[in-house]
N, C-alpha and C positions, 0 to 999 in steps of 0.2 A: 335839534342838536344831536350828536353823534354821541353814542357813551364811551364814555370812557373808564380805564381801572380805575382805583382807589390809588391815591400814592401809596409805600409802604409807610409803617407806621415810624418806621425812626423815623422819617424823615421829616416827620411833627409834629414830633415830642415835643410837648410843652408843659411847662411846670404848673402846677395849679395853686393857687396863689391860698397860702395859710390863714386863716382869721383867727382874730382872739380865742384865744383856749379860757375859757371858763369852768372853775372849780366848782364843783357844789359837796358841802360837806356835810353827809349821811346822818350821821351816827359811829360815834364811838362811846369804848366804857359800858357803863351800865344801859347807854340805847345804840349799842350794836344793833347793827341791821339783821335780820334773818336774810338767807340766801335769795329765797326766794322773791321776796319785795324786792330786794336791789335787784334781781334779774328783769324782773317784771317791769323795774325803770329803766333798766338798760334797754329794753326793749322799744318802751316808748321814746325815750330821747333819742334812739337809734331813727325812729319813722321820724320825727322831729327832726333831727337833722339832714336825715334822707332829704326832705320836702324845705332842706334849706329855713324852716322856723326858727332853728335856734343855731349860735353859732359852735365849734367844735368842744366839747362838754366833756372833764374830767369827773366822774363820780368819784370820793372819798371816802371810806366806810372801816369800821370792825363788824366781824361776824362773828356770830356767837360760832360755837364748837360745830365745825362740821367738813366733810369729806366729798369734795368732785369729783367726778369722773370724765376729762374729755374723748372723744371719739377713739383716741386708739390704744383706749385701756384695755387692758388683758384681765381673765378673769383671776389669775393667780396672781394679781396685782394688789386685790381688792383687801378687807379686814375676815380674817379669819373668823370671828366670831360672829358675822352677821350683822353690825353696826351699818345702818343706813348709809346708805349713799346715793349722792344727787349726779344723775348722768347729763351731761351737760351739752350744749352743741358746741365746744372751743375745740382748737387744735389740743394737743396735747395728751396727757396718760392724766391717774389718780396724784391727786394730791390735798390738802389741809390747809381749812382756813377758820381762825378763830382769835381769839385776844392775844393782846401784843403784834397783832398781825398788822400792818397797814398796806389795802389792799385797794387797788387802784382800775378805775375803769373807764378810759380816756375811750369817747365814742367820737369819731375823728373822720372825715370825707376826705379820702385819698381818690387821684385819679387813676383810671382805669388803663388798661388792666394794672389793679393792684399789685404795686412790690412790697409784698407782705413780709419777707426777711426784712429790704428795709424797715420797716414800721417797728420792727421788734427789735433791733440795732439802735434806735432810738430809743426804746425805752428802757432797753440798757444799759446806754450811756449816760442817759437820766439820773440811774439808779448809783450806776457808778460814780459818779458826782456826789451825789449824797451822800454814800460811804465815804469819799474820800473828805470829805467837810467834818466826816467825826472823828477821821483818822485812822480808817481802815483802808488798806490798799484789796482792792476785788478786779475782778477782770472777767474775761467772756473764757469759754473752753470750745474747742471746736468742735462742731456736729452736737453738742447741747447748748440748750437757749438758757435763756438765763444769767445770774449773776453769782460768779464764785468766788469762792476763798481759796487759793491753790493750794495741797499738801506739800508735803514732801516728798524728793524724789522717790520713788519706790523703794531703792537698794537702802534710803535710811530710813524706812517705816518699818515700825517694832511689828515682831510677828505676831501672827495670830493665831490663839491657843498652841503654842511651841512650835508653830510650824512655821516654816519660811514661806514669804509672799507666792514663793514658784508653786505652791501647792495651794492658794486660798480657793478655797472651796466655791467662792461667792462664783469664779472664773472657772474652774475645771468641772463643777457637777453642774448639768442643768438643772437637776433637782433638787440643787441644797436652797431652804428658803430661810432667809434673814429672818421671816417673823417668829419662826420658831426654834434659834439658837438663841437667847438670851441678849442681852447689853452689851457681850463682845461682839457682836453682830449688828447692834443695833443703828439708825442711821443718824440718832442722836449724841450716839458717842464717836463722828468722826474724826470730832477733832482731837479727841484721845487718841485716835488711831493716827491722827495726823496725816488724815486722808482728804482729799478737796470733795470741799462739803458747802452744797448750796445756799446763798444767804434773798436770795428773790427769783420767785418763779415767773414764768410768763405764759401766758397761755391768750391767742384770740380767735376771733373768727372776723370774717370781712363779711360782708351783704349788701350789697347794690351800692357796693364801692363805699362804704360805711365800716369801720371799725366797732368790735364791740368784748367782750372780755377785755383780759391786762394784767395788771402784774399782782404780785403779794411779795411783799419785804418783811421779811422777818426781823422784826423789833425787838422783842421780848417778850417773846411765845412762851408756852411748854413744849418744845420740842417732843417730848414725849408721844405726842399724839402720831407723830410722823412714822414711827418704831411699830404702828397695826399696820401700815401696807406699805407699798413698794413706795417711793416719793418717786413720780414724774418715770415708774419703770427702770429706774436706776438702781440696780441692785452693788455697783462696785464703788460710792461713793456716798454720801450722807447729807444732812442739812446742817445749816447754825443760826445763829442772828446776832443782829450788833451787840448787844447787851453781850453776848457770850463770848466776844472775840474781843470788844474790849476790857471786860472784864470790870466793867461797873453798869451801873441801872442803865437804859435806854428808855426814855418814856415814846411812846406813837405820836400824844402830844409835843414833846421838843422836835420829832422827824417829821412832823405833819407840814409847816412851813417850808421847810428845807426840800422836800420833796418836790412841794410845790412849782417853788423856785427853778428848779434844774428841768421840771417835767414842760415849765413856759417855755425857759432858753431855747432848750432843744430843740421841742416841738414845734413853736411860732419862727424860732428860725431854720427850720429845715427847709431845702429847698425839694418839696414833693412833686418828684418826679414819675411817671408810669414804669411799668414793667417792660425793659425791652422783651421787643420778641422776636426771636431767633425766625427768619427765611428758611425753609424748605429749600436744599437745594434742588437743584432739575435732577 
């Protein structure tokens, strides 16, 4: 038989067909999971689901107080004082995971070649569902991932230390650093500032067409911790979490179902599709 090309590949595209998503719930409260164990399970349920064992697997968890680093964190991102940090293999820059946090690690077999924006459009839509079930409007920003709370327009955000926004320092000096101007600076006071301030991060990595990392939602944290580095390299905008924005308790406990919920929807009804790939013209 004569050989022949390959067809190209739009031309059979096919969707690969979803299976039940399975939660498994870690530890929270008092048996937070340390980083490491949950990584070290993500790892295994990662080969497990590679080899088709087990079907696509949300891990659920709190961790105790501690700081990531994914691949394209910069060193002046990091905590000034020398507090540990875990460097990690996900997308993403420095960021904080600890109580009040509900952090999520959907280990998921997408086909190939993976569209990994898709993947992360989904679980921010996830997310966004959730906020809006407690009655917080959040949305996407463009060219950052994640899930925001938008400020105000710029022309009515109160200045900073007397100065008018045309001069914020965070934007005209490369060397002014947030961790070392106090609270008016800090990324936990944005929404004082009434600046658009993060309420879940997202950070993954794919491997042999397998999902692994995911998101953190800030519940009711101490944002405080955010205020030693840079969150996510973002130095002109802040974090918050539900608890703050509606301005009563949030338990992880009352989000933990909810989450759930919106992470099945999504997920078991996405239609996962590969990554087109662009032809080389002649």
């Amino acid at each position: 038989m004569a050989w022949a090309p390959f067809a190209p590949y739009e031309a059979s595209r096919e969707a690969l067909a979803v299976s039940e998503l399975r939660f498994v719930r870690m530890g929270f409260g008092a048996e937070a999971v340390e980083y490491q164990v949950a990584w070290d399970e993500q790892r295994r349920v990662h080969a497990a689901r590679f080899a088709d064992e087990v079907p696509d697997t949300c891990l659920l968890l709190e961790h105790p107080p501690v700081y990531t680093a994914g691949r394209r964190t910069a060193d002046d991102e990091r905590p000034l004082d020398g507090t540990p940090v875990i460097d990690v293999d996900r997308g993403g820059k420095i960021t904080w995971h600890g109580p009040g946090q509900l952090v999520g690690y959907p280990i998921q077999k997408l086909p190939r070649p993976v569209d990994v924006v898709a993947h992360v459009r989904r679980l921010e839509e996830a997310l966004i569902r959730t906020c809006a079930e407690f009655g917080l409007e959040t949305t996407r920003v463009e060219g950052r991932s994640g899930v925001w709370v938008l400020g105000d327009p710029v022309e009515q955000r109160p200045s900073l230390g007397g100065l008018s926004l045309d001069f914020d320092p965070r934007l005209a000096d490369e060397e002014f650093d947030p961790r070392l101007n106090g609270p008016e600076y800090a990324p936990s006071n944005a929404g004082q500032r009434r600046e658009d301030r993060k309420i879940a991060a997202i950070g993954i990595r794919v491997a042999k067409g397998v999902t692994m990392h995911g998101f953190a939602l800030n519940v009711n944290p101490d944002n405080v911790w955010f205020d030693r580095i840079i969150p996510c390299g973002i130095r002109d905008a802040g974090v918050t979490s539900l608890a703050n924005e509606l301005g009563r308790d949030v338990t992880v406990t009352e989000v933990l179902p909810v989450v759930e919920r919106h992470l099945k929807d999504v997920l078991e009804n996405a239609e996962l599709m590969p990554r087109i790939i662009e032809k080389a013209s002649a």
